[in-house]
MARTI-806805 format. One line per 2 residues: number of its first residue (from 1); their letters; for each residue x, y, z of C-alpha. Coordinates in steps of 0.5 Angstrom, whole numbers. Example, Ala and Ser with C-alpha at 12.3 -4.5 7.8 and 13.67 -1.06 7.14 Angstrom:
1	as	25 -9 16; 27 -2 14
This chain:
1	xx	-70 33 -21; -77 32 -18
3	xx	-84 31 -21; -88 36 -18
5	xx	-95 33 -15; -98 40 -15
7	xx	-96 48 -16; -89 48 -19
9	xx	-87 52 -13; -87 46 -9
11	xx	-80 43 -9; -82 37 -3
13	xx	-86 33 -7; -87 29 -11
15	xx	-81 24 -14; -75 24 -18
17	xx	-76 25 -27; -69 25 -29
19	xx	-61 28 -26; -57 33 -27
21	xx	-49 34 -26; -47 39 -22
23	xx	-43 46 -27; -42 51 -21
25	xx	-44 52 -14; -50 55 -16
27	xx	-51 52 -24; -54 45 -26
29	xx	-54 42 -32; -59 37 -35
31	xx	-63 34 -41; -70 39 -43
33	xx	-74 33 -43; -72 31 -35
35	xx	-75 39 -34; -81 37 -38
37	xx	-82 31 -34; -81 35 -28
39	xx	-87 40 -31; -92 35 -33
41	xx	-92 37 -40; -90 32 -46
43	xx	-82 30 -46; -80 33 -52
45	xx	-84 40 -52; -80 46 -55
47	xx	-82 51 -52; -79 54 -45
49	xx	-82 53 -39; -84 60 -36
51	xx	-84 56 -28; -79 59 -23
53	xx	-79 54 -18; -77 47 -20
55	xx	-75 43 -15; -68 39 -15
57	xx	-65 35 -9; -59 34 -7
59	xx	-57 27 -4; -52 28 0
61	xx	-49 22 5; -53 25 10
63	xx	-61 27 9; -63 30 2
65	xx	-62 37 1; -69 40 -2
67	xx	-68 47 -7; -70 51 -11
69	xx	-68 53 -19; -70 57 -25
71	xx	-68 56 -33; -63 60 -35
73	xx	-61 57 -41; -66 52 -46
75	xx	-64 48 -52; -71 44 -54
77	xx	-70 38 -56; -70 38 -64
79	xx	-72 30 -67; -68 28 -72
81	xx	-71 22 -78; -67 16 -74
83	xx	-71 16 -69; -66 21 -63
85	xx	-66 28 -62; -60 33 -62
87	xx	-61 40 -57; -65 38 -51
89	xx	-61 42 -46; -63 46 -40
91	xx	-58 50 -35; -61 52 -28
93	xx	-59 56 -23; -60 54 -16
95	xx	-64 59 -12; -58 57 -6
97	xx	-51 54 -8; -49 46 -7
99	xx	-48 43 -1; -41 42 0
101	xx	-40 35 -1; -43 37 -9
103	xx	-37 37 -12; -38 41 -20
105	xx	-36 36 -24; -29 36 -29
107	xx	-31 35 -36; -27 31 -41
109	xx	-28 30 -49; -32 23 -50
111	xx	-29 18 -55; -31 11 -58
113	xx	-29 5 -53; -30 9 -48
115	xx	-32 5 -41; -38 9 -37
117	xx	-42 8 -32; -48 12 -31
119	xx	-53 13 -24; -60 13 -23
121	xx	-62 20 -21; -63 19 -13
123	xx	-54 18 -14; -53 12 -10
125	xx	-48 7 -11; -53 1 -11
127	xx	-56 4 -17; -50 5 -23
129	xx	-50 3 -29; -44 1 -34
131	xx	-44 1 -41; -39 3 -46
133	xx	-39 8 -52; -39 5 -58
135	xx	-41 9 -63; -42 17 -65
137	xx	-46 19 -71; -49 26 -72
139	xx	-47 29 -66; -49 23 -61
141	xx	-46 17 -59; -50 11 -58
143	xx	-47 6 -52; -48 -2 -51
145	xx	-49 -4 -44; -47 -12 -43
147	xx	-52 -17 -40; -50 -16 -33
149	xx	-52 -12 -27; -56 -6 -29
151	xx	-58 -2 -34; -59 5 -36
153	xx	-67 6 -35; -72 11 -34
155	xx	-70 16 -28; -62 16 -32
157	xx	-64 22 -36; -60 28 -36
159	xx	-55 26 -31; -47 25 -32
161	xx	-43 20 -36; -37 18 -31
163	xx	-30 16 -34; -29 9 -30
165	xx	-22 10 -30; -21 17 -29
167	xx	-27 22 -25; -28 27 -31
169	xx	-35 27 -34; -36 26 -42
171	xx	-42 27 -42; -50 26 -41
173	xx	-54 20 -41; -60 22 -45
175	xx	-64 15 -47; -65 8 -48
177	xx	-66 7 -55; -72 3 -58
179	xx	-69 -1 -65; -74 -3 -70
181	xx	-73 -7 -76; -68 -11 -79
183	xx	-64 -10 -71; -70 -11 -67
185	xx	-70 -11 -58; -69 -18 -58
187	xx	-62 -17 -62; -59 -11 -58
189	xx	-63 -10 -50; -59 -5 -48
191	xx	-57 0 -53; -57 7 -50
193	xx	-55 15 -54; -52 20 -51
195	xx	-50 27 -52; -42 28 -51
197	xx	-39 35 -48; -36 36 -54
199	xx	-44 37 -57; -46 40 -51
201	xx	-40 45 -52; -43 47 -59
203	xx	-50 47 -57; -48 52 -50
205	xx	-44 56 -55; -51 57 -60
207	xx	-55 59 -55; -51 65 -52
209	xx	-48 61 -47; -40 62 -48
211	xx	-38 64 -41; -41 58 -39
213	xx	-36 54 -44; -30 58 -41
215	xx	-31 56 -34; -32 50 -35
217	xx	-27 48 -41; -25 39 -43
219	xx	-20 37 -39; -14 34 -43
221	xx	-14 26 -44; -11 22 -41
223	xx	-4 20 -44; -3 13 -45
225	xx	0 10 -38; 6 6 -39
227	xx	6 2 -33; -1 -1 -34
229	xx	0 -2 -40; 7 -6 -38
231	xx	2 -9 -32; -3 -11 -37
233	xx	3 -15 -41; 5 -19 -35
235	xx	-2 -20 -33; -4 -23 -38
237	xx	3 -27 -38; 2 -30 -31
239	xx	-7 -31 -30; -9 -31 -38
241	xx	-13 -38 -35; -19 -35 -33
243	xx	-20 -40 -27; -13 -38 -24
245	xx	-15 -30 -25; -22 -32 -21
247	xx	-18 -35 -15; -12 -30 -14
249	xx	-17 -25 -16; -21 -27 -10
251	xx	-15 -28 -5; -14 -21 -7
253	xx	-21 -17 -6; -21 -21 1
255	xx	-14 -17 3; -17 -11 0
257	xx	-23 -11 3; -26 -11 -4
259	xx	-33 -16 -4; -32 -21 -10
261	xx	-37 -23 -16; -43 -26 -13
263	xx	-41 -32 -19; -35 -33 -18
265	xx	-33 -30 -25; -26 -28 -26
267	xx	-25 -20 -27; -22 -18 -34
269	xx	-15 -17 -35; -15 -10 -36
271	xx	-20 -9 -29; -14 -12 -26
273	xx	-9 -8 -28; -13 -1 -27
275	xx	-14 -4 -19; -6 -5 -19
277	xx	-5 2 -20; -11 5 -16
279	xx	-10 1 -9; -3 2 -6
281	xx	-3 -5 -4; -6 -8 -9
283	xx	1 -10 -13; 4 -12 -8
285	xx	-2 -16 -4; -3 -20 -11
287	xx	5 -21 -13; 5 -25 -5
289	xx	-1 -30 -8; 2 -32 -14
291	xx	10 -32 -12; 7 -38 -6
293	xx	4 -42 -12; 11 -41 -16
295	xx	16 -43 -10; 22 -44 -11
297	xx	25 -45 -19; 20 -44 -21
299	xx	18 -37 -21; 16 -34 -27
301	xx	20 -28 -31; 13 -25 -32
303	xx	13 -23 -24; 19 -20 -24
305	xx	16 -16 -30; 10 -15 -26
307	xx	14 -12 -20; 18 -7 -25
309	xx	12 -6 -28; 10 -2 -20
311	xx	16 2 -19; 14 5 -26
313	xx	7 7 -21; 7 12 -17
315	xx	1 8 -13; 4 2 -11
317	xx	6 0 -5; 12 -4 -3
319	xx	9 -9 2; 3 -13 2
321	xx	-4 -12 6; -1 -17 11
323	xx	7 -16 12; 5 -8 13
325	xx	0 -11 18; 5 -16 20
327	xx	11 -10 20; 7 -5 24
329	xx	5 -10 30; 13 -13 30
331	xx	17 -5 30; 11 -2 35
333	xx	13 -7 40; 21 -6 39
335	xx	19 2 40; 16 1 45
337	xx	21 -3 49; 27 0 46
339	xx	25 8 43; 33 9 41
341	xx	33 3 37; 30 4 30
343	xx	33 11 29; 40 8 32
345	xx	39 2 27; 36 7 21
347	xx	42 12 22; 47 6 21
349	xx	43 1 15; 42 7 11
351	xx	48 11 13; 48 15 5
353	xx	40 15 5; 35 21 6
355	xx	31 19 13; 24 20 14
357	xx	23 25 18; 21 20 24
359	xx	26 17 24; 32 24 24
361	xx	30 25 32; 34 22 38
363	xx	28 17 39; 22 14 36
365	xx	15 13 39; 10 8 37
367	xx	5 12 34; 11 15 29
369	xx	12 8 26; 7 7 22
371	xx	9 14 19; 16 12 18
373	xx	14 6 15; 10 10 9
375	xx	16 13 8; 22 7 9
377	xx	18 4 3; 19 9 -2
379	xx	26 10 -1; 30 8 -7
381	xx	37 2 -6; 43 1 -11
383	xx	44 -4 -17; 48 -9 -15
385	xx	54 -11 -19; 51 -16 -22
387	xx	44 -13 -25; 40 -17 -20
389	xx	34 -14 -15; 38 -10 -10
391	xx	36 -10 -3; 30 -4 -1
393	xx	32 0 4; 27 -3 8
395	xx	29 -9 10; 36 -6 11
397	xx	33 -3 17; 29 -9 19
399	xx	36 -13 19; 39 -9 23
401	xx	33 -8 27; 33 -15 28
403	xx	40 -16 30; 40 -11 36
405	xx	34 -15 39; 34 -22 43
407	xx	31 -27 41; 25 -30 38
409	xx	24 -23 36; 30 -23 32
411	xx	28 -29 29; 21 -26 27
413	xx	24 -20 24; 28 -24 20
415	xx	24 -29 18; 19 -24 16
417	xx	25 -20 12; 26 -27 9
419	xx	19 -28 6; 19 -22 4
421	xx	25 -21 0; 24 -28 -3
423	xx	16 -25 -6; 21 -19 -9
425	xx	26 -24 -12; 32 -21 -8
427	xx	38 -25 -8; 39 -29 -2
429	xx	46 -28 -2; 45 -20 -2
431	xx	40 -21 3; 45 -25 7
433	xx	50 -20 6; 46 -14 10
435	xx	44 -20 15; 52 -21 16
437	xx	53 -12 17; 47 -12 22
439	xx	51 -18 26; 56 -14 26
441	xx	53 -8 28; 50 -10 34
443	xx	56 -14 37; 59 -7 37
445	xx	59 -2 42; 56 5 40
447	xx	62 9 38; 62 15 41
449	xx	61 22 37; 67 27 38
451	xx	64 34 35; 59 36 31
453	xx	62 39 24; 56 44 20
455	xx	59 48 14; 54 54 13
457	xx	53 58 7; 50 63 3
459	xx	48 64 -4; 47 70 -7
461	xx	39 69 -7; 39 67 -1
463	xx	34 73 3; 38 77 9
465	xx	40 73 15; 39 66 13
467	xx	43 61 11; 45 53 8
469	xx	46 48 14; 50 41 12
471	xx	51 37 18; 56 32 20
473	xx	58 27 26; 65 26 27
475	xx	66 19 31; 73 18 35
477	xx	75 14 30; 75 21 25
479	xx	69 18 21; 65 24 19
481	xx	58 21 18; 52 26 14
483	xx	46 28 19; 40 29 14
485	xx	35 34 16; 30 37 12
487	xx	33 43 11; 34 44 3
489	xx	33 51 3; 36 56 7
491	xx	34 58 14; 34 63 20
493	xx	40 63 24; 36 61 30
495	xx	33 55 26; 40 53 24
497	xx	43 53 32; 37 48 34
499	xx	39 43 29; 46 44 31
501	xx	43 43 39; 40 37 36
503	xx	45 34 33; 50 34 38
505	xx	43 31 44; 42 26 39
507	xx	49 23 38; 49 23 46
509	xx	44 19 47; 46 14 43
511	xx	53 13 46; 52 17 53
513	xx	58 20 51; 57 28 52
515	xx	58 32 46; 61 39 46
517	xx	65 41 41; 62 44 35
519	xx	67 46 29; 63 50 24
521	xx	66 50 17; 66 58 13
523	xx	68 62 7; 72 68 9
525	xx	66 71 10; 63 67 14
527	xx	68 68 20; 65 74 22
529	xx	59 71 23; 57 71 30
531	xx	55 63 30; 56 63 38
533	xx	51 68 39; 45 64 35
535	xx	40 61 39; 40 54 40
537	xx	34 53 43; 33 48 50
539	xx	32 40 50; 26 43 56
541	xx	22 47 52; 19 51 58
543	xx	26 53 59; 30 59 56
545	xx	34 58 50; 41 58 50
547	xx	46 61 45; 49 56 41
549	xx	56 59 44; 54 58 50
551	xx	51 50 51; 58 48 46
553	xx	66 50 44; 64 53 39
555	xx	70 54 34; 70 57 27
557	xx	75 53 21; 76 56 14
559	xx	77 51 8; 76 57 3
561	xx	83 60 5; 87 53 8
563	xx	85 49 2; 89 54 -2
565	xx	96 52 2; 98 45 -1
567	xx	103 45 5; 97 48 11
569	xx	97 40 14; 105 40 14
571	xx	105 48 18; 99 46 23
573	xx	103 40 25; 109 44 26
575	xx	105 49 29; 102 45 34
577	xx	107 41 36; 111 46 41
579	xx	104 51 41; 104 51 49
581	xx	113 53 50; 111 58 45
583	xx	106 62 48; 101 66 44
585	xx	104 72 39; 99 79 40
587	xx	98 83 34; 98 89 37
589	xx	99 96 34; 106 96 34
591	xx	106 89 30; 99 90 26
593	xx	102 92 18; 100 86 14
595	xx	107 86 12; 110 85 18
597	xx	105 80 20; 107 76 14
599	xx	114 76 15; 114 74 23
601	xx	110 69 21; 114 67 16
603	xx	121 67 20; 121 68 28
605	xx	114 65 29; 114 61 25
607	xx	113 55 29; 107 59 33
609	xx	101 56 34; 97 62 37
611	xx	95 68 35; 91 73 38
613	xx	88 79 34; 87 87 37
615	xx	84 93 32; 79 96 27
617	xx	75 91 24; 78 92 16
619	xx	86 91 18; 83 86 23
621	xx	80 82 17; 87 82 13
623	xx	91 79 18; 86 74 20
625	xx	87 71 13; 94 71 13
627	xx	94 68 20; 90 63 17
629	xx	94 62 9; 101 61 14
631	xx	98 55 17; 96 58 24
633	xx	92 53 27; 89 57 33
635	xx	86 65 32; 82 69 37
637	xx	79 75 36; 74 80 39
639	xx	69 81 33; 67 87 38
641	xx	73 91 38; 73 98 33
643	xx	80 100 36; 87 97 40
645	xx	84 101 45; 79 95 46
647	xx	84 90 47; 83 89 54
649	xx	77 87 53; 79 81 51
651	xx	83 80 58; 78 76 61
653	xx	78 70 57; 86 69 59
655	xx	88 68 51; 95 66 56
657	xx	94 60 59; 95 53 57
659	xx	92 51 50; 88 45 50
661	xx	84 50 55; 83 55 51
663	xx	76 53 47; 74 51 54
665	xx	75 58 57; 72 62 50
667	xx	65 58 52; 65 59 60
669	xx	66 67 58; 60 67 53
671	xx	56 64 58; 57 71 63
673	xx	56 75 56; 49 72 57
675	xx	48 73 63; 50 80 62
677	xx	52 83 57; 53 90 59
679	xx	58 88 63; 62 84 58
681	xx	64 88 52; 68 83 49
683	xx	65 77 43; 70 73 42
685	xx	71 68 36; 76 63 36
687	xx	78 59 30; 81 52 32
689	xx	84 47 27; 85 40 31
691	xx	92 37 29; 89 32 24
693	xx	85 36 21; 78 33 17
695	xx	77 34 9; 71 37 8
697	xx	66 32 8; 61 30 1
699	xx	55 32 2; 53 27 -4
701	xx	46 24 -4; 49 17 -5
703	xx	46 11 -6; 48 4 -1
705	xx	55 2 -4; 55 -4 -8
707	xx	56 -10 -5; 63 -13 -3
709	xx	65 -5 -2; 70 -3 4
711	xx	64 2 7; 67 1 14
């Protein structure tokens, strides 16, 4: 708020009265008396000011911001025998809204004990004030500064109380309170009085002024917080000596950046717990300095509390200042001369463990690490058997990082995990466990991925044409292992095909084994889907997209109806034991009755392992089920025919050769549908069940398995 040297309506000149706190865009709020200081009248006059133009100045991070505003609300200042005054309250209305970088503030109710801090009237961060709400009386509540940097002073008048351990403003400062009598200056020097939101609530209601109150209603208070009380214990525990506070403390502002008290003074306890739970690195940078002075046995129970204590924060951070520095340098570098190696080394140390995006993808940049690395942290890890602190999913990934690296890389990684872990009070031998696992690991080749499985469904609230996808690679060994994508709701089909793609490139890249079987797991009416004809996209982006049928042997499987038959496995077998002397039973119009479909397969074919389907799609989806429930393990069909009359259709795919060819023939005949599809009337579908068939994966979002489990 300026003084002005001449006319009211000269915003430019003279000096700042008083400050104001910020209701609205175009609303301002401030003490009657600043206005009256502004208007060179006396500071407690009653009566409204008729000036139209008073100026207010905004100070941005930029040049000031010089404007124009009238009264629209004026609470006169009404003295009371002790010596303050209630009311003396003014809104003004801004003639042009705020600049942008001007927040309105966030009101919240003042209450005693309270910690302050107030700011002279030009806003900058040299000229704050602390001081603490000690007393209320008569709508007002006094506050006591200590004797230590600034004081509220003149200039302070007007301008919003910050809570200092939330941004919400409790009220106005108003002024500094002279004592006379038995409590004299020399007693209390610092004693200031402010009028709390919950007295400038009532005043704006008296005056007419509600729908400013409904705008702007008090937050709620902040409930205790749990993890800073359970800090504050521990702290005291640990640095109750304030000699040893000052020294962690110092080591702790010169990692953060933060400059120490010129005196050398140690911070209370509880301004070090609030630092722990506001900066994200704080905890972990401090609990680094006092686990280097308790090496060894000596390590104390209040620094495991105090790192329990920050996994109730959502703040803090599990590396240091300096491992995070020190991790960023080591992993960029292994990146950079090995892309395929983080995600290689994250998809086998973290096998039951959602990824970071960053690390989902075949390879990881440079640039990305420092994202995955943000997020590696966060990761949760399992308990161990014996109760003691397990090993974060982080390291995990930095031993097996490590172990696929030559030396002395290898060592720096290690001894990096090595002082880390101690600092967390991971059990050697744990960590010792996963060191064993990575070795092992690395000394193996990759094995190679066989088939991509996707199960694909659909829940009733799902919107049309979108799907559920889980994804699994099948290795030669037959181990299905989960692959995490971001997909938790449903998807296009078009978005499904390319997860599949990717998968399968993926899974290639890493072995150099090319992955062209897909086996997609279906309900029963999921096997009318036409998932060959999804789009998979393409690895090189300016080329077209790709059906998914046509890039991969893409098969169908139905659990939903194979897993009613407790003797389907027995029936495969026998099938496929003799599949090619058999030849293919056709299902034509002369054997289409579901009966006698039935009773064939029961009897004289028995032992056949391929059917081929003919006719309208209702009869078609019939037989389709019996074939499946008797233990058929390989069914083609035409998803296009209406009639029998369209079975030649079909004849292209040469249903009548030898069967290991068959998938093969099915995706080289997709391929000219999509070259062509005017020509070629057929859409095959083929459902394929390999002669061991696999259980139904579990999609379970497990945590790593206990130490000493069978997990390989």
């Amino acid at each position: 708020m300026r003084r002005g040297t001449g006319d009211a309506d000269r915003p430019g000149g003279g000096k700042e009265a008083g400050a104001a706190v910020l209701l609205s865009p175009r609303q301002v709020l401030t003490c009657a008396h600043v206005v009256n200081d502004a208007l060179h009248v006396r500071l407690l006059t009653a009566d409204r000011p008729d000036a139209e133009g008073l100026g207010v100045v905004f100070h941005t991070a930029d040049t000031p911001r010089r404007t124009v505003a009238r009264v629209t609300v004026w609470v006169p200042p009404r003295r009371m025998p002790s010596g303050v005054w209630h009311g003396d309250l003014c809104v003004l209305e801004l003639t042009e809204p705020a600049p942008e970088q001007a927040q309105p503030a966030v009101w919240r109710e003042m209450a005693e004990g309270q910690a302050v801090r107030a700011f002279g009237p030009d806003g900058k961060a040299g000229g704050f004030a602390d001081t603490e709400v000690k007393l209320a009386d008569e709508g007002i509540y006094y506050l006591d500064g200590e004797l230590s940097g600034a004081a509220i002073s003149p200039g302070f008048s007007g301008g919003p109380l910050w809570c200092r351990h939330d941004p919400a403003v409790v009220g106005l400062v108003v002024a500094h309170r002279e004592m006379h009598g038995p409590v004299t200056g020399q007693q209390v020097v610092r004693r200031s009085w402010a009028l709390p939101w919950q007295t400038i609530r009532a005043e704006l209601l008296a005056a007419g002024a509600s729908d400013l109150i409904e705008r702007y209603p008090a937050r709620d208070p902040i409930a205790a917080d749990p993890a800073r009380e359970t800090l504050g214990r521990a702290l005291w525990d640990l640095l109750g000596d304030p000699l040893a506070r000052a020294d962690h403390a110092r080591r702790l502002a010169d990692q953060l950046g933060y400059h120490p008290p010129a005196d050398a003074s140690a911070p209370g306890v509880e301004e070090l717990a609030d630092l722990l739970i506001t900066a994200d690195r704080a905890l972990a940078t401090l609990t680094e300095s006092l686990a280097s002075a308790h090496p060894g046995s000596r390590r104390p129970q209040a620094l495991d509390r105090l790192l329990a204590a920050g996994r109730l924060s959502d703040t803090a951070r599990l590396l240091s200042v300096g491992e995070h520095r020190t991790l960023i340098g080591k992993l960029k570098q292994a990146a950079t001369n090995d892309p395929v190696l983080l995600p290689r080394a994250a998809r086998e140390a973290l096998r039951y463990t959602t990824l970071p995006a960053a690390l989902r993808g075949a390879r990881l940049s440079p640039q990305d690490v420092k994202a995955a690395l943000g997020e590696l942290e966060a990761l949760p890890d399992g308990d161990l058997p014996d109760g003691g602190p397990s090993v974060p999913a982080l390291l995990k990934l930095v031993e097996f990082t490590a172990a696929a690296l030559p030396d002395p890389h290898r060592e720096e990684l290690r001894t990096w995990s090595w002082s880390v872990s101690r600092r967390l009070g991971v059990h050697q031998a744990a960590l010792g466990q996963r060191r064993a696992d990575a070795a092992a690991w690395a000394a193996r080749q990759p094995t190679a991925v066989t088939r991509i499985v996707a199960q694909i469904r659909s829940f009733a609230s799902d919107p049309p044409g979108q799907h559920r996808c889980s994804l699994w690679q099948v290795r030669e060994d037959g181990t299905p292992v989960p692959v995490f994508t971001e997909e938790s709701e449903p998807a296009t089909t078009d978005r499904i095909g390319r997860l599949i793609r990717q998968a399968a490139e993926r899974a290639e890249l890493e072995s150099g084994h090319e992955v062209k079987d897909v086996d997609i797991l279906v309900d029963r009416e999921g096997l009318h889907l036409p998932v060959d004809e999804w789009d998979a996209g393409n690895a090189i982006e300016w080329l077209p997209g790709v059906p998914l049928g046509v890039g991969h042997r893409v098969v169908l499987r139905c659990p939903d109806i194979t897993g009613h038959n407790p003797r389907h496995a027995h029936m495969l077998r026998a099938r496929l034991s003799d599949a090619d002397a058999a030849g293919p039973l056709v299902v034509d119009e002369k054997t289409a009755d579901p009966k006698q479909l039935y009773s064939l397969l029961r009897t004289s074919h028995e032992y056949t392992g391929q059917v081929v389907l003919h006719g309208p799609v209702l009869v078609r989806k019939i037989l389709l089920e019996i074939c499946l429930a008797c233990g058929v393990p390989v069914i083609l069909w035409d998803r296009a025919a209406q009639s029998h009359a369209d079975a030649r259709h079909l004849d292209e795919v040469a249903p009548h050769g030898p069967l290991f060819q068959l998938p093969e023939q099915v995706r080289t005949f997709r391929g000219r549908i999509w070259a062509d599809p005017e020509r070629h009337r057929a859409r095959p579908s083929l459902v394929w069940e390999p002669k061991e068939p696999l259980p139904l994966p579990s999609r379970h979002r497990l945590t790593d398995p206990a130490e000493g489990a069978q997990t390989r």
